[in-house]
VORO-209014 format. One record per residue (C-alpha): residue number from 1; residue in three letters; x, y, z. Coordinates in steps of 0.02 Angstrom, whole numbers, plus 32768, in hexadecimal, padded with zeros to 4 digits. Example, Ala and Ser with C-alpha at 12.3 -4.5 7.8 and 13.67 -1.06 7.14 Angstrom:
BEGIN
R rokol vexvex    X    Y    Z
R     1    ALA 8267 7F1F 8186
R     2    SER 82AC 7FCB 8165
% end
This chain:
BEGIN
R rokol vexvex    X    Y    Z
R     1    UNK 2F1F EF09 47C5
R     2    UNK 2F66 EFBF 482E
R     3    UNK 2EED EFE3 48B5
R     4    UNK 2E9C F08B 4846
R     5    UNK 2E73 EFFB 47B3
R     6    UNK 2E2C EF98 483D
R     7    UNK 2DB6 F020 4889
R     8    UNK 2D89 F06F 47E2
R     9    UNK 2D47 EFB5 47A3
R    10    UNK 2CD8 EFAA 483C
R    11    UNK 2C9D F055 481D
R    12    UNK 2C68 F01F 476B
R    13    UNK 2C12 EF76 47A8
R    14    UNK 2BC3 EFC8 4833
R    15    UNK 2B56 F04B 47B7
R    16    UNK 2B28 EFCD 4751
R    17    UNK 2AD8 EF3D 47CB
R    18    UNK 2A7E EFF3 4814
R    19    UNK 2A36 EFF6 475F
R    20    UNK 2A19 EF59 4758
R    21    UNK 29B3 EF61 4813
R    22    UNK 2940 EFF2 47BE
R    23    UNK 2913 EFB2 4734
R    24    UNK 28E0 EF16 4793
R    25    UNK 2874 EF9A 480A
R    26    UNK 2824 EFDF 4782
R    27    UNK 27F9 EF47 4705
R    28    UNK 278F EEF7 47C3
R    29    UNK 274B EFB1 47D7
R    30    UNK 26FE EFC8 4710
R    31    UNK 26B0 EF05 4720
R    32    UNK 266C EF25 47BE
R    33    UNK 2629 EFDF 4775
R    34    UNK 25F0 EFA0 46BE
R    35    UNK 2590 EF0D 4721
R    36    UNK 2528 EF7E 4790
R    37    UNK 2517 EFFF 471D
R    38    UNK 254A F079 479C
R    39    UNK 25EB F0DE 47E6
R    40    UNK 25AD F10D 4882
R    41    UNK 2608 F08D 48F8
R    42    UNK 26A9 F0B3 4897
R    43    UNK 26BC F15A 48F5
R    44    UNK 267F F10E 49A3
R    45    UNK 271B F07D 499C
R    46    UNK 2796 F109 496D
R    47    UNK 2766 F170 4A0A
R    48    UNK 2774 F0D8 4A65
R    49    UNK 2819 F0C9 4A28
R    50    UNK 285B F176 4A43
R    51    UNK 2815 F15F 4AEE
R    52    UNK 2888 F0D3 4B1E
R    53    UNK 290D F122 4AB2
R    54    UNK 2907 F1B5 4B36
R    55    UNK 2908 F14A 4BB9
R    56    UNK 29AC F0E4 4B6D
R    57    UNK 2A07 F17A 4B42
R    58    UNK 29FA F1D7 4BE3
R    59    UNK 29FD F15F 4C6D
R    60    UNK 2A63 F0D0 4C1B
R    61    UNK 2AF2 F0D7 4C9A
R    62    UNK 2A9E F0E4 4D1F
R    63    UNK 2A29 F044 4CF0
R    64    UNK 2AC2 EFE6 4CB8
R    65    UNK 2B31 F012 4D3E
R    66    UNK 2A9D EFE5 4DBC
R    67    UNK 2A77 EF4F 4D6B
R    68    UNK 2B47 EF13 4D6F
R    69    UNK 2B23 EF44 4E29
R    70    UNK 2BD5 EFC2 4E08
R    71    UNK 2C13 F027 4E80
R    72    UNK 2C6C F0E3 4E67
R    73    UNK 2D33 F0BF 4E83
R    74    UNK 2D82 F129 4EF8
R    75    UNK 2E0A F16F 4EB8
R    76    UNK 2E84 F158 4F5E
R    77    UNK 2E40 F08D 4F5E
R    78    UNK 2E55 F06C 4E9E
R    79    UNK 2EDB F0FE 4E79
R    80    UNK 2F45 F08B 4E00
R    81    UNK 2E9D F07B 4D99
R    82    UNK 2E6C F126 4D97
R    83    UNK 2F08 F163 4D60
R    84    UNK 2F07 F0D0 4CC1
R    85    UNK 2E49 F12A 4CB4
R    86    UNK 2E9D F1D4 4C93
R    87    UNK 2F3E F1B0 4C36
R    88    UNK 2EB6 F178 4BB0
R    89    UNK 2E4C F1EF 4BBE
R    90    UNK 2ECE F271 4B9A
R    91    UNK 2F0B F203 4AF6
R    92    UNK 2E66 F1E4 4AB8
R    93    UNK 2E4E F2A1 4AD0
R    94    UNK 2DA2 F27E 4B3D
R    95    UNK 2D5D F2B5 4BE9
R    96    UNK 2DA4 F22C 4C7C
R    97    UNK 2CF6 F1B5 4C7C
R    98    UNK 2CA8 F19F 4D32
R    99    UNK 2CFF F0FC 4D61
R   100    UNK 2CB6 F05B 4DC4
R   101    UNK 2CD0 EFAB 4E01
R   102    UNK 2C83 EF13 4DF5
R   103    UNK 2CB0 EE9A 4E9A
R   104    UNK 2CBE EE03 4E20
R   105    UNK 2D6E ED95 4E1C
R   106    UNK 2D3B ED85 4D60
R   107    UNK 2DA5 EDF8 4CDB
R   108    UNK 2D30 EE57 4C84
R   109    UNK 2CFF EF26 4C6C
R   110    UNK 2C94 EF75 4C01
R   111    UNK 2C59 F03F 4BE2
R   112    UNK 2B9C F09A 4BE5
R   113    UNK 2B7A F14E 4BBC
R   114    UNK 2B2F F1AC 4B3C
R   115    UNK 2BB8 F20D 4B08
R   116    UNK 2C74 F22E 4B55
R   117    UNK 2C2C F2BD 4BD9
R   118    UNK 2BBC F238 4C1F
R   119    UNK 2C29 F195 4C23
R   120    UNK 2C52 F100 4C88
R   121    UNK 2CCC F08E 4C90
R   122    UNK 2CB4 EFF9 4CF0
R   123    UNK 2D32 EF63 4D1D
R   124    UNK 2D26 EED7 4D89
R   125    UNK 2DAB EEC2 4E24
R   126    UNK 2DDC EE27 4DB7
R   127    UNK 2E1C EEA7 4D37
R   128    UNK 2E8C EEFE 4DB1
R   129    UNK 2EC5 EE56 4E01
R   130    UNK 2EEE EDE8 4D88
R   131    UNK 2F2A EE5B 4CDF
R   132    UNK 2FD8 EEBB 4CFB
R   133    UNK 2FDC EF8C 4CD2
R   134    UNK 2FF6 EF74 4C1A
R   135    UNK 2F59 EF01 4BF1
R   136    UNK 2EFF EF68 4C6F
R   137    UNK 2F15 EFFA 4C0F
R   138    UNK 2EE2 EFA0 4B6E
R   139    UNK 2E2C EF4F 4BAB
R   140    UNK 2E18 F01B 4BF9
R   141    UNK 2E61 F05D 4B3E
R   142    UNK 2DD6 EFED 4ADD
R   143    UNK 2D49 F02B 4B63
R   144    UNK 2D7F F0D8 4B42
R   145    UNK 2D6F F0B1 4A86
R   146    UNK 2CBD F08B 4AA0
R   147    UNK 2C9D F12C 4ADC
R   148    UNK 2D0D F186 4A78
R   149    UNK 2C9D F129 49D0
R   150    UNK 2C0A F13D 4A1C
R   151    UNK 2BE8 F094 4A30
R   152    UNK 2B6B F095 4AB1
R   153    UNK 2AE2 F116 4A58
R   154    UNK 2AFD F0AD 49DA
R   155    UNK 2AE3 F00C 4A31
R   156    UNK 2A38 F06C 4A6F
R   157    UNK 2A0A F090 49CA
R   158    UNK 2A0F EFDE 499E
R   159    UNK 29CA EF98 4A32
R   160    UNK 2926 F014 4A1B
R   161    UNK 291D EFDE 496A
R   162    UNK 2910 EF3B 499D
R   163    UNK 2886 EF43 4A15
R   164    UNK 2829 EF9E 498A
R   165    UNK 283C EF11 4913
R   166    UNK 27E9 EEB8 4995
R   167    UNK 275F EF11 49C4
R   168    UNK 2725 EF18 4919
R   169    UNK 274E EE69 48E9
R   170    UNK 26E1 EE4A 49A0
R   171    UNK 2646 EEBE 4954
R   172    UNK 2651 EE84 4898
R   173    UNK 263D EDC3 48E1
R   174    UNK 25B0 EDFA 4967
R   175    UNK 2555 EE4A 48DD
R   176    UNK 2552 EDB4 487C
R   177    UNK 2515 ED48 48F1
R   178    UNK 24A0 EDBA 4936
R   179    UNK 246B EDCE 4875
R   180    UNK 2480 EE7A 4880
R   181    UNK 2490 EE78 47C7
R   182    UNK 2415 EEA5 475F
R   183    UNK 241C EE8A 4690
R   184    UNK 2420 EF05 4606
R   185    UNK 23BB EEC4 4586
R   186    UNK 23BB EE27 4526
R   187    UNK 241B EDE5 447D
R   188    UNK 24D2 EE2D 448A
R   189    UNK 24AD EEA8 44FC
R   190    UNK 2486 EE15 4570
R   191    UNK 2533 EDC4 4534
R   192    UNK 259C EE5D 4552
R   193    UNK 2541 EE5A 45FF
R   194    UNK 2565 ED9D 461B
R   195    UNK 2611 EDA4 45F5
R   196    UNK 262B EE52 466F
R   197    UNK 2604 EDE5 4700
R   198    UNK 2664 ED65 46CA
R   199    UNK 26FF EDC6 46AD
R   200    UNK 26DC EE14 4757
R   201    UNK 26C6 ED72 47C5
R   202    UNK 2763 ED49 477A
R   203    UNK 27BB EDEB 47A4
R   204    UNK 2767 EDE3 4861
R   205    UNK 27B1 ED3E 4875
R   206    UNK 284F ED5E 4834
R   207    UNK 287B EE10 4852
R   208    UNK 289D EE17 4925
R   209    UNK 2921 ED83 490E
R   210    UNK 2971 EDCA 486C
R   211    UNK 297D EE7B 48DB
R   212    UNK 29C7 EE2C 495A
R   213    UNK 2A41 EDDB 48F6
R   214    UNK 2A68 EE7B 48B0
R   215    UNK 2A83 EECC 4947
R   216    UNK 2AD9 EE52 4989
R   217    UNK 2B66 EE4E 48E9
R   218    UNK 2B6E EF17 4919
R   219    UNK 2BA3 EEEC 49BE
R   220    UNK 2C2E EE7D 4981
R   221    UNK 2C79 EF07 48FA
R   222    UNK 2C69 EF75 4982
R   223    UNK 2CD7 EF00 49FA
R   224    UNK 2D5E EEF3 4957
R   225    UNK 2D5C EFA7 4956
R   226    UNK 2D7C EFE2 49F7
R   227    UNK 2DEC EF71 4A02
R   228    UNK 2E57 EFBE 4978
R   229    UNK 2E1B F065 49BC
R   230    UNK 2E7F F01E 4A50
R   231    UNK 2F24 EFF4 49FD
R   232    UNK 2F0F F0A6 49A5
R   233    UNK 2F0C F103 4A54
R   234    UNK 2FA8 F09F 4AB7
R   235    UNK 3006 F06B 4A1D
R   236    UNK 301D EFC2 4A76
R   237    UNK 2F93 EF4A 4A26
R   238    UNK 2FF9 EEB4 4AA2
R   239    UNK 2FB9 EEF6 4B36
R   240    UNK 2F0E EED9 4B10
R   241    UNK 2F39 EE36 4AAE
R   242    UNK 2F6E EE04 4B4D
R   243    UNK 2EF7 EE2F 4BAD
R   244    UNK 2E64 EDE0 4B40
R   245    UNK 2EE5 ED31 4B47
R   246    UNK 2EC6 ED31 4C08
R   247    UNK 2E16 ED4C 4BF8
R   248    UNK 2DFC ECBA 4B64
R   249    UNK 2E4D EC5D 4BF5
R   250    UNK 2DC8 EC9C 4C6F
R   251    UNK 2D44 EC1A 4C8C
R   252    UNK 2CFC EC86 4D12
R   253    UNK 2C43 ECB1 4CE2
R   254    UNK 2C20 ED7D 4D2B
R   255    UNK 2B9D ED5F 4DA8
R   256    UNK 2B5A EE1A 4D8E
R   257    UNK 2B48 EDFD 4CCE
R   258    UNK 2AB7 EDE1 4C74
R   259    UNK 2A5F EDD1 4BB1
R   260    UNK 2A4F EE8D 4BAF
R   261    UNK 2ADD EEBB 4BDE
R   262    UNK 2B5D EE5B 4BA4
R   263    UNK 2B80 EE92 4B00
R   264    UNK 2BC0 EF24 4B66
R   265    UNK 2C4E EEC6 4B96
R   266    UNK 2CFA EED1 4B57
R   267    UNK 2CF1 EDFC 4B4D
R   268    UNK 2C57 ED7B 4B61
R   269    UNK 2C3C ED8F 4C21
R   270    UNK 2BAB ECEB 4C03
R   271    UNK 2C21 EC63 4C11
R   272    UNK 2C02 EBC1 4BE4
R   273    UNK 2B57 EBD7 4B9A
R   274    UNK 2B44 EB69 4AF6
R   275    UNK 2AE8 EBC2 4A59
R   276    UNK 2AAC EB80 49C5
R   277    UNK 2B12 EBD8 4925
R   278    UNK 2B6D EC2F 49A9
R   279    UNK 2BDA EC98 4937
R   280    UNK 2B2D ECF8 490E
R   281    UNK 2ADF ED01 49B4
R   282    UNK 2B88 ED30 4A18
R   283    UNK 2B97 EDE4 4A47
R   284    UNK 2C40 EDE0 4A33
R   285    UNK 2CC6 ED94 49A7
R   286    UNK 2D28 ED13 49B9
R   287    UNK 2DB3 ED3E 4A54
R   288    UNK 2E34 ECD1 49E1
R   289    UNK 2E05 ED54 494E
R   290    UNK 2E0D EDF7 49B0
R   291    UNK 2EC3 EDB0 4A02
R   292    UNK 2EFF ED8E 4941
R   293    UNK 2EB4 EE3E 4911
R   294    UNK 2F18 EE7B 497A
R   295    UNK 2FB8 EE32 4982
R   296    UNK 2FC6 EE51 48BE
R   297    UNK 2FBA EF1A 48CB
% end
């Protein structure tokens, strides 16, 4: 598959597990609305979620980059990585991103932003250590890809829906167990009622771990398509083949890493952690899968 087949597949999968995460939203919101009988607390969780929406889409590098405990790279210290930074900027046709490092001997990078004129890209002193110029230029080609496909608004977007299936999952159960409610009449009336709650315990149970799962299989098409995005921008898909072969070979956990952030990572930075179904809870594909991608463009 050519590297445009590749990203316009991911596109494709991408808008349909974003359907797929609304209509989930929706079916907990109408069970939780048809049991009380009321809409009011529908608009009071979507302000709360605009709220931290606002508060992801403005500030998100600075909390990640704080929370990575990065550091702005001068450009006299780090020159060779600065110059990789605009070479690819200029290709991708973008602004140069603000650029940092991580003090970690562990090869990993990732990029935060909300759009190009407000970008970071971040490696780690492993990356500029241990990978020559050419897969360099590849792991900084497939961070600029993220911000070039807006990954990381839409990364917010997903995270925020999330935490809304959540907190109304959280509400629907407290409701029920406070027995908030009430019936509507007997015969089927009473039925219709019944099965509302039902259908919405289920849902509340159910809907925060098949969100996550969701999200999480965004992140992964995302990671597939910038890295195609990648091979589109240097024309040398090797380089960050390579580069993703030395980091498989990595067993270096990133000390600065954590659950939220590492999906923001070009690779897995939580080494050696064992999940359960893995392949659905990872936030990123299969290294052996993303090499193959890659070497058959």
């Amino acid at each position: 598959m050519s590297f445009y087949e590749e990203i316009d597949s991911n596109k494709r999968t991408t808008f349909f597990l974003f359907i797929a995460f609304f209509a989930l939203i929706f079916a907990l919101g109408y069970a939780i609305s048809f049991a009380m009988g009321s809409y009011i607390f529908i608009p009071l969780f979507g302000a709360i979620a605009i709220a931290y929406l606002f508060i992801s889409y403005y500030y998100s590098d600075q909390i990640v980059t704080a929370i990575s405990m990065a550091k702005p790279a001068g450009e006299q210290q780090f020159k060779q990585l600065h110059n990789i930074v605009e070479e690819i900027s200029i290709a991708a046709g973008l602004p140069k991103p603000r650029v940092y490092v991580i003090e970690d001997t562990a090869i990993n990078a990732f990029a935060t932003g909300r759009d190009p004129q407000h970008s970071v890209i971040c490696v780690t002193t492993g990356c500029l250590t241990r990978l020559d110029r050419e897969e360099l230029t590849g792991v900084v080609a497939h961070e600029m890809s993220h911000i070039k496909n807006y990954d990381i608004r839409l990364m917010t977007m997903a995270a925020i829906l999330v935490g809304l299936a959540v907190l109304l999952s959280d509400f629907f159960l407290r409701m029920f167990l406070w027995g908030g409610f009430k019936g509507r009449g007997e015969g089927k009336a009473g039925w219709v009622m019944i099965a509302a709650i039902v259908i919405g315990l289920v849902l509340a149970i159910l809907t925060p771990i098949i969100a996550e799962l969701i999200k999480l299989a965004i992140s992964r098409k995302r990671e597939y398509l910038a890295d195609a995005s990648a091979a589109q921008i240097t024309r040398y898909p090797q380089g960050l083949a390579n580069a993703l072969i030395k980091i498989k070979n990595d067993t270096e956990p990133l000390e600065a890493a954590n659950k939220a952030t590492a999906h923001l990572y070009i690779a897995d930075p939580l080494k050696g952690q064992k999940l359960w179904m893995k392949s659905l809870f990872a936030t990123h594909p299969s290294i052996d899968d993303r090499i193959a991608k890659l070497q058959s463009m």
